[in-house]
Every structure is written in C-alpha cells, then in structure tokens.
C-alpha positions in Angstrom: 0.0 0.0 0.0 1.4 3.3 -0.7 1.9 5.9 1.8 2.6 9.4 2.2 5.4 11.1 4.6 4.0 14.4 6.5 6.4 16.7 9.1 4.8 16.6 12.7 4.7 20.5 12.2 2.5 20.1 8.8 -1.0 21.2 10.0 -2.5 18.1 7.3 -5.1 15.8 8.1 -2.6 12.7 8.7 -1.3 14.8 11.7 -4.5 15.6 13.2 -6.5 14.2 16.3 -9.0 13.3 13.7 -7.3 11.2 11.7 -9.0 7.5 11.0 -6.7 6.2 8.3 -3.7 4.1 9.5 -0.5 5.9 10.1 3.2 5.6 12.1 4.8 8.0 13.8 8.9 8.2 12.3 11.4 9.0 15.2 14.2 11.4 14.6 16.6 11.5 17.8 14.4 9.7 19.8 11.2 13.0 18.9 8.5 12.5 16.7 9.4 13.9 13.2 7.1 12.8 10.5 4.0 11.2 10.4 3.7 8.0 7.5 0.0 8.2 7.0 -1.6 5.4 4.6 -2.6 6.3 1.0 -6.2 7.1 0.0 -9.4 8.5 2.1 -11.0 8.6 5.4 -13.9 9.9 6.7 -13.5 12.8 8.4 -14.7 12.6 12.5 -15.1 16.3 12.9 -17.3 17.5 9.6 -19.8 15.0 8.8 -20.2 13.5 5.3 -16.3 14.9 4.2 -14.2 12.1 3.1 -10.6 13.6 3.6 -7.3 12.0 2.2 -3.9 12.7 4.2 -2.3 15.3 2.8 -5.6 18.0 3.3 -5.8 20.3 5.7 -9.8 22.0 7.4 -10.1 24.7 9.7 -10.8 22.6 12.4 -7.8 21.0 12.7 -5.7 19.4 16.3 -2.5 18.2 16.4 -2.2 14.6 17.2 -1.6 14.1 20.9 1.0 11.0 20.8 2.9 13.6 18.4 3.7 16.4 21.0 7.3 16.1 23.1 8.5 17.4 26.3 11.3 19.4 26.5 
C-alpha cells in the first residue's frame, strides 16, 4: 500500500487528532518527526459527510496528541 510522509509541524489531516486512516509515527533522535500516513481516504470525525485523504488540511484541525514532546 502506498503511503505518504507528512512533518509533525504540517497542520494536514494525517497529523490531526481526527485522523481515522492508519498511520506511524517516524522517530528522529528519539522526537516525533514525520508522520507515514496510509494512502487514500478517510472519513473525516469532525465534519460530517467529508471524506478527507492525508495530505488535506480543514479549519478545524488538532495536532495529534502521541505527536507532541516534552522538553
């Protein structure tokens, strides 16, 4: 299946809370650095009725928890 690399700083929908397609997180240093989200489309959670692939970005957007790092 093919996938599609995003930074964790990318405000797209394979970063996002949201999110239902599969996707890995990619360790650079031992932080979070991109996200490998899964090819394709989702339904969107938030907006009802959108079907959203990974690389698209709404207004309503949240970063993914698991992706934020303490300093």
């Amino acid at each position: 299946m093919a996938t599609g690399q995003y930074r964790v700083t990318e405000k797209k929908c394979a970063t996002c809370m949201f999110w239902a397609g599969g996707r890995t997180i990619g360790l650079q240093a031992y932080k979070p650095f991109y996200v490998n989200a899964n090819a394709g489309s989702a339904d969107c959670i938030v907006q009802k009725g959108r079907t959203s692939s990974a690389a698209t970005y709404c207004p309503k957007w949240q970063q993914w928890e698991k992706l934020f790092c303490s300093k």
